[in-house]
C-alpha positions in Angstrom: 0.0 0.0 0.0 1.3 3.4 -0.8 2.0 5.7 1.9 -0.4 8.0 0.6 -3.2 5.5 1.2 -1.4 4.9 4.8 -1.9 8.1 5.7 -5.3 8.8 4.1 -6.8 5.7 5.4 -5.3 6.4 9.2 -6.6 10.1 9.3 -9.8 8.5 8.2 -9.9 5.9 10.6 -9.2 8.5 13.6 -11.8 10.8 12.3 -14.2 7.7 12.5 -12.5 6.8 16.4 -13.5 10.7 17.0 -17.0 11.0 15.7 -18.1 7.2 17.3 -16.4 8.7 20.8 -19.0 11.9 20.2 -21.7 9.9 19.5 -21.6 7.5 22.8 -20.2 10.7 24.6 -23.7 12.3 24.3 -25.9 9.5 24.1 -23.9 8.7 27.3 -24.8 12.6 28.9 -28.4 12.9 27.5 -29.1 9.6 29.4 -27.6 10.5 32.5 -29.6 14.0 32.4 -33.0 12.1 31.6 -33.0 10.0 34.9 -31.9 13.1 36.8 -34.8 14.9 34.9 -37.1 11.6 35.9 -35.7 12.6 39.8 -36.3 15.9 39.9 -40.1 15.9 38.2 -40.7 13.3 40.7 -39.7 15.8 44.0 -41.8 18.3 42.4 -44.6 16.1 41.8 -44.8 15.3 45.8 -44.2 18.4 46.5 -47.1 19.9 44.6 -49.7 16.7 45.0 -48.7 16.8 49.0 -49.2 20.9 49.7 -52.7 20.2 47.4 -53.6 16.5 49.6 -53.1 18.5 52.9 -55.6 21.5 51.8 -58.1 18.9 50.9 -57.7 17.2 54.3 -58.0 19.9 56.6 -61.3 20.5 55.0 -62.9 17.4 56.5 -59.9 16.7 59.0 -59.7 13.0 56.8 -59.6 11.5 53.9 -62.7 9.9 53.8 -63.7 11.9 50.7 -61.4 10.2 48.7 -62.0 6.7 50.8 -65.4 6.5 49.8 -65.1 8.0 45.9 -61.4 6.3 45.0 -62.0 7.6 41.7 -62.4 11.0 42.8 -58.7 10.8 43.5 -57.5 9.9 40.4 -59.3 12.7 38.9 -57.6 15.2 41.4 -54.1 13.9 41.1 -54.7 14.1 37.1 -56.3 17.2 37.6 -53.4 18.9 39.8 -50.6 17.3 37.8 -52.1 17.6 34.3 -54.8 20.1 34.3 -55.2 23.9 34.4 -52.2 24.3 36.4 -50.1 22.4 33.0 -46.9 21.5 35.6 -46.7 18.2 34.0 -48.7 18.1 30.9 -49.7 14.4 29.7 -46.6 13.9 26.4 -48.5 13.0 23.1 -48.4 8.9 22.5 -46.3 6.9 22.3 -43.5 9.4 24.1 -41.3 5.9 24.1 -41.8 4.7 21.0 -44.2 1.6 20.7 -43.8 0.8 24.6 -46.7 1.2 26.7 -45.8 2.9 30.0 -48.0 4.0 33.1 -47.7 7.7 32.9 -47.2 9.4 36.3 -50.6 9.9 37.3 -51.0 6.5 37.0 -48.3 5.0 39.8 -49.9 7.5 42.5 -51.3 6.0 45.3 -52.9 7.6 48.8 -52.0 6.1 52.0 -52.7 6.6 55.7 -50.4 7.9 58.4 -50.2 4.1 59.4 -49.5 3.2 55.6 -52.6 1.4 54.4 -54.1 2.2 51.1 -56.9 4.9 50.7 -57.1 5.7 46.7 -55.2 5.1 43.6 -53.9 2.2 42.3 -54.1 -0.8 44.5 -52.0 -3.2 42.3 -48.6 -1.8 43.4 -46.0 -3.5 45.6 -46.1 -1.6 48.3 -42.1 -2.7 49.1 -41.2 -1.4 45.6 -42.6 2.0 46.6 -41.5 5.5 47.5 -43.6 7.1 50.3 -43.5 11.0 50.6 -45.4 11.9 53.8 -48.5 14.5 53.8 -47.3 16.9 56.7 -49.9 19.3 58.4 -48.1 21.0 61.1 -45.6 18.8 61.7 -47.6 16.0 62.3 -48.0 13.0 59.3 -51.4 12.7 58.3 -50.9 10.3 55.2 -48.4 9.4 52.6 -48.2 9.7 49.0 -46.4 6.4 47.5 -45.2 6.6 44.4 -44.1 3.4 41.8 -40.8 3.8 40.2 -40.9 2.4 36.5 -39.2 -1.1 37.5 -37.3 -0.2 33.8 -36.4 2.8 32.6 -37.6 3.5 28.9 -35.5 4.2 26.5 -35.1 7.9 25.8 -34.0 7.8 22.4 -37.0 5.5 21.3 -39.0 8.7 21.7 -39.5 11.1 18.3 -38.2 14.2 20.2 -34.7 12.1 20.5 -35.3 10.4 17.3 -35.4 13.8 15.7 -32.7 15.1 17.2 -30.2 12.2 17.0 -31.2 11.8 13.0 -29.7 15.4 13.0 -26.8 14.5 15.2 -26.4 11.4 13.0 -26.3 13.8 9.7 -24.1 16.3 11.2 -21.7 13.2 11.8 -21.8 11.6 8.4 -21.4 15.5 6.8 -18.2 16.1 9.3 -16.9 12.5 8.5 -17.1 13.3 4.8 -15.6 16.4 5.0 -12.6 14.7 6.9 -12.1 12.5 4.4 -12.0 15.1 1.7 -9.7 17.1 3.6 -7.5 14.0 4.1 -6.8 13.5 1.2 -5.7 16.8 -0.1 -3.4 16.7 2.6 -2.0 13.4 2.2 -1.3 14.8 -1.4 0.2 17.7 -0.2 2.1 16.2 2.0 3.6 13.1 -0.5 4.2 15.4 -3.8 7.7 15.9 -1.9 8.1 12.7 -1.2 7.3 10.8 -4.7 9.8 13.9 -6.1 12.4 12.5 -3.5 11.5 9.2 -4.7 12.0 9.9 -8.4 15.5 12.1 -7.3 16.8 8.7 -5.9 15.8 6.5 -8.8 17.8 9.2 -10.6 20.4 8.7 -8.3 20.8 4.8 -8.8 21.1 5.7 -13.2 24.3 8.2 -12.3 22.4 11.2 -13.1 23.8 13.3 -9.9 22.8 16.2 -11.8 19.3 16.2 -10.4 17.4 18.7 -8.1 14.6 18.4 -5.8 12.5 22.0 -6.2 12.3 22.9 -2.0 9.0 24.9 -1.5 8.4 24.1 2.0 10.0 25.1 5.4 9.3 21.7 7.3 11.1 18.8 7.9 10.3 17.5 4.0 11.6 20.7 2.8 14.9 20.3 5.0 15.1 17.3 3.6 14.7 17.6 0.3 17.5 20.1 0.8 19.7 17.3 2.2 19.1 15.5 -0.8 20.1 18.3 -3.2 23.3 18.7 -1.0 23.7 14.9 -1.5 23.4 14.4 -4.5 26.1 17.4 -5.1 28.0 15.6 -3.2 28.0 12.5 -5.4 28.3 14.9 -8.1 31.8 16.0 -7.0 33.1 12.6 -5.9 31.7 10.8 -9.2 34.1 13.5 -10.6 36.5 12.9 -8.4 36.5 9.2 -9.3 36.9 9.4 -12.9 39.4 11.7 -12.6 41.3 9.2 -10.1 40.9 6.7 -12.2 41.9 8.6 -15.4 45.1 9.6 -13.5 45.7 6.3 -11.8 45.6 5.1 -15.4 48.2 7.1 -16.7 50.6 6.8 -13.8 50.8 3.2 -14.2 50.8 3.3 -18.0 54.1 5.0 -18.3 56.4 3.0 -16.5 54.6 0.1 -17.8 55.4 1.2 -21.8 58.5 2.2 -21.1 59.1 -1.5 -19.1 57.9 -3.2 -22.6 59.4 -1.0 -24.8 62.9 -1.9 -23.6 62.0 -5.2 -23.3 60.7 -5.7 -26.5 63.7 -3.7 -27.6 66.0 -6.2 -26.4 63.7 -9.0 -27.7 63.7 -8.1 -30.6 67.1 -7.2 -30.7 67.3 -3.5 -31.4 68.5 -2.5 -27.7 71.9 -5.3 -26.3 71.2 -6.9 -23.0 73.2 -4.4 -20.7 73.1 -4.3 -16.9 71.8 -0.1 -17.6 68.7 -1.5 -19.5 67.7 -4.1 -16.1 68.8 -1.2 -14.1 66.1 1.2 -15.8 63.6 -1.7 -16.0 64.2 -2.3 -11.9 63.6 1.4 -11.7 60.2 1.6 -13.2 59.6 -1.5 -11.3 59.9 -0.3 -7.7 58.3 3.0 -9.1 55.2 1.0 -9.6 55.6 -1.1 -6.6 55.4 2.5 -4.7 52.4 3.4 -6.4 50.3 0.1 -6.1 51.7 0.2 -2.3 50.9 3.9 -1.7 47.3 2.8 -3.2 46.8 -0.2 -0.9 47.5 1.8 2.2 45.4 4.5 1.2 42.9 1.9 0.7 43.2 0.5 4.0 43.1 3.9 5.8 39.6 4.5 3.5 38.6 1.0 5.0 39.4 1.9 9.2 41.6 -1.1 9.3 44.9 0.8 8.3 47.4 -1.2 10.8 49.1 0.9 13.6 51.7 -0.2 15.8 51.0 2.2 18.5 53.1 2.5 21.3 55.1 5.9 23.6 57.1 7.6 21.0 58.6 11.2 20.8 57.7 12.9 17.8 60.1 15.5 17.9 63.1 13.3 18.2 62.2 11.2 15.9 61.4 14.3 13.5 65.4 15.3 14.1 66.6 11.8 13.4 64.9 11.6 9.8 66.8 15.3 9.7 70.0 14.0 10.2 69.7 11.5 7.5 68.2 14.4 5.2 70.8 16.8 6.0 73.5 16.1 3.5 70.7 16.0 0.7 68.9 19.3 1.6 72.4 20.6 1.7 73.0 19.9 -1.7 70.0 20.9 -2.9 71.1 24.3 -1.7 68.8 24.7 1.6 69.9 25.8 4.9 68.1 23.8 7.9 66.5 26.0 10.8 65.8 23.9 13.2 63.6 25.4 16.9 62.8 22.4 18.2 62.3 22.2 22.1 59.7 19.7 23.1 61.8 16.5 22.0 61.0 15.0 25.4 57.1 15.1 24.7 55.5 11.9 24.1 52.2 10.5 22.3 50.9 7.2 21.5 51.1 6.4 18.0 52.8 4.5 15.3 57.0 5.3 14.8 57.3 4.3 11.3 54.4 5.7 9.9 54.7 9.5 11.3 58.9 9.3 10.3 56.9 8.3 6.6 55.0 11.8 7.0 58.1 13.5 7.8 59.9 11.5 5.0 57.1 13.1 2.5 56.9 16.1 4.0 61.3 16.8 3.5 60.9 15.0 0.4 58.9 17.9 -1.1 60.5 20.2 0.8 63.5 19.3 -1.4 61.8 19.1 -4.8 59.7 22.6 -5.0 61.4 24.7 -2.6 63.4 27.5 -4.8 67.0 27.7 -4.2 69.1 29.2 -2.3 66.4 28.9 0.6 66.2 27.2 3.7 63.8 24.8 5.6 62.4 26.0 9.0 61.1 23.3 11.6 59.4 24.4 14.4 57.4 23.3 17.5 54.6 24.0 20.0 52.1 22.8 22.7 48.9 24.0 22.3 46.7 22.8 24.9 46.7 19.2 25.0 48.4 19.1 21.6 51.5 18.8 20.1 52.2 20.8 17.0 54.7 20.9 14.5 55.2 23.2 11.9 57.5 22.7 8.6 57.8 26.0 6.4 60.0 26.6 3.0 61.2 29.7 1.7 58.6 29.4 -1.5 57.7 29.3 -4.2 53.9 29.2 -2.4 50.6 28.0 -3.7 48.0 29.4 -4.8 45.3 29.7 -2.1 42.6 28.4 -4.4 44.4 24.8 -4.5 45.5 25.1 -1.2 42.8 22.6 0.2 43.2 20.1 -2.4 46.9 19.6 -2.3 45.8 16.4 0.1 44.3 15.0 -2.7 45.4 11.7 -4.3 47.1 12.2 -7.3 47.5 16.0 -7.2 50.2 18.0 -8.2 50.1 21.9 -8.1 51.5 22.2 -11.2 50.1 19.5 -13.9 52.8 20.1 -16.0 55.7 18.4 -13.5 57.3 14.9 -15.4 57.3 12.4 -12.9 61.1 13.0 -12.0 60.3 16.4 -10.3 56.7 15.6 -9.4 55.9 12.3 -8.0 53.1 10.4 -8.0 50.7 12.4 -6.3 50.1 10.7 -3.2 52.7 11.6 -0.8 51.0 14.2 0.8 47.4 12.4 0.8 49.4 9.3 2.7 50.4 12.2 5.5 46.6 13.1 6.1 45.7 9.4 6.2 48.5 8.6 8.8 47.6 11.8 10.8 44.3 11.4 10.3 45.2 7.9 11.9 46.3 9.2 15.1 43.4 11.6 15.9 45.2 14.8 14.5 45.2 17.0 12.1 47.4 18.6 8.9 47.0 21.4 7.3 48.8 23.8 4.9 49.3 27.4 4.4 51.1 30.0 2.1 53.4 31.7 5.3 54.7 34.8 5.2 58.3 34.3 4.0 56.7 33.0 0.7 57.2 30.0 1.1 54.4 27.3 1.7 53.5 26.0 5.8 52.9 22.0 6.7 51.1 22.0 10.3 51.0 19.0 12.0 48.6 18.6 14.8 49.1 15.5 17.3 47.3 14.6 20.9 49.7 14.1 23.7 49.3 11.0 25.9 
């Protein structure tokens, strides 16, 4: 079932749960107020017949008026309660329907002060009785006993509360209607975002990141058909980013590879001798491809979370002026001075030794390769807060601050133009965010002001 129907047929149901509660709600009310009606005409009714009773025996100081003529006293209690004075006018038949009940005047009986029956109805069980006494100064004179209907009729059997529940009913069915109308526009209001979500993500599963969700709304659907546009931008840039990758991946593997079978088939074919300088070349391109596909596969793991670290107390610093001293006599020819203000080399963190001296490795690496010359390399540290930072600036040329961001990037290079002598393969300095990354910190880059560009390493101390 769609969820359009879900929601239609729920708000229905509810409005159905609603108008059945209202209906037994006020059958339940105009009930309860009809037996307390019953209750309260009955008090008046003893009230009245008793003031009128005690008039007409003071006049012969008994009731044998009514002893002698007992149908004199149905005529009076008619008369009083139905007659010229209208208190309790006799209701049209039937009042209930088809059900024939003993009106009030009807369950009236006169009885002496000792209880024994003057007038009225004799058929009565006296037990199942009410007696109101017939007071003349203070003193009982006679009671009134009144039957109580041994079942009370049902109200709504009668036309007055026919008519007016047939209206009730009406009102019901026009109410329940109109919900349902109402529901449904709604419930098509409400999915019109969500089938264009659902056509954006069958877009999404053909490659076509180029579509858009039109956001009209300021709800929770319109946030997230907002989140969907930002997603599938997202997928958009990385889709990108992955055929570029692989386009570049490509091509670094397919030049040392042709130029491993051109001089083989050189040699094959017997164009090039056999020398120990054409294996030597060969051997070259070799261990430049195992650095790539190695690079690749750590890069992969690091992607994956299960990037292997040997973790244990190590002191960055120290270990950052150890891979210095083995750097030194290269950076020297190179023509670059070493600055070295380096203080904390007693700090320690938990973390992996060989991987950070393969940041610094990369990091010194390019240091060597793009800084201009003569120049000089400044390495610096810091605690701030519960961090340990480490800064490694050159003496230029910079970057420009539009690629600064992506020079973490596999397979970037800030200028495209570099051979892969002077350039690399593109992944050194992606490898450094991966291992950082790795060990909860941070790296970051920035043009600094001696022209030159800044590598910021951020570490957490133990």
């Amino acid at each position: 079932m769609k969820l359009s129907y879900k929601i239609f047929t729920a708000s229905l149901l509810v409005s159905f749960l609603i108008l059945i509660s209202n209906m037994v709600v006020v059958r339940f009310y105009l009930f309860r107020d009809f037996k307390e009606m019953e209750s309260h005409m009955m008090g008046e009714m003893f009230a009245v017949l008793s003031d009128d009773l005690a008039i007409e025996y003071q006049k012969e100081r008994s009731w044998d008026r009514f002893k002698n003529n007992k149908a004199l006293f149905n005529q009076f209690v008619k008369k009083t309660l139905h007659g010229s004075r209208g208190l309790f006018p006799i209701p049209k038949p039937p009042f209930f329907g088809d059900k024939k009940i003993k009106l009030p005047h009807q369950r009236i009986a006169l009885y002496s002060s000792g209880k024994i029956h003057i007038a009225g109805p004799s058929d009565m069980n006296k037990r199942a009785l009410v007696f109101n006494p017939i007071m003349i100064e203070d003193i009982t004179v006679g009671f009134l006993g009144f039957q109580r209907m041994e079942r009370m009729p049902f109200p709504f059997a009668s036309p007055f509360f026919k008519t007016r529940m047939h209206i009730l009913y009406t009102i019901g069915i026009i109410l329940f209607v109109l919900s349902g109308a109402v529901t449904y526009v709604l419930s098509r209001y409400i999915m019109a975002p969500v089938d264009q979500l659902i056509q954006g993500t069958n877009a999404l599963t053909r490659y076509q990141f180029d579509i858009r969700i039109k956001v009209r709304a300021k709800d929770e659907l319109g946030q997230l058909a907002r989140d969907f546009n930002h997603m599938a931008q997202t997928l958009g840039k990385y889709e990108s980013m992955r055929k570029q990758w692989v386009m570049d991946i490509s091509h670094e593997l397919r030049t040392p590879l042709s130029v491993i079978k051109g001089e083989t088939e050189a040699m094959i074919d017997g164009i090039e001798p056999l020398t120990m300088g054409q294996l030597k070349s060969i051997h070259s391109e070799t261990l430049y491809l195992e650095k790539i596909v190695n690079d690749l596969h750590m890069l992969s793991k690091a992607d994956s979370g299960v990037l292997h670290m040997k973790r244990k107390a190590i002191q960055p610093v120290r270990l950052l002026e150890d891979t210095l001293g083995v750097y030194e006599n290269r950076l020297a020819a190179r023509g670059l001075v070493v600055k070295k203000v380096l203080r904390n080399t007693q700090t320690t963190i938990f973390g992996d030794k060989d991987r950070l001296k393969r940041v610094f490795i990369n990091i010194i690496d390019n240091a060597i390769k793009y800084s201009s010359v003569p120049g000089s390399v400044l390495f610096q540290d810091d605690i701030e807060k519960t961090r340990l930072c480490i800064r490694i600036t050159d003496t230029g040329p910079g970057v420009s601050p539009d690629i600064l961001d992506k020079l973490f990037d596999r397979l970037f290079r800030a200028d495209p133009s570099r051979s892969r002598e002077h350039g690399g393969s593109g992944l050194g300095l992606a490898l450094c965010k991966a291992i950082i990354e790795a060990h909860q910190g941070t790296i970051t880059a920035k043009n600094a002001d001696s022209g030159g560009l800044e590598i910021k390493i951020e570490l957490p101390l133990c």
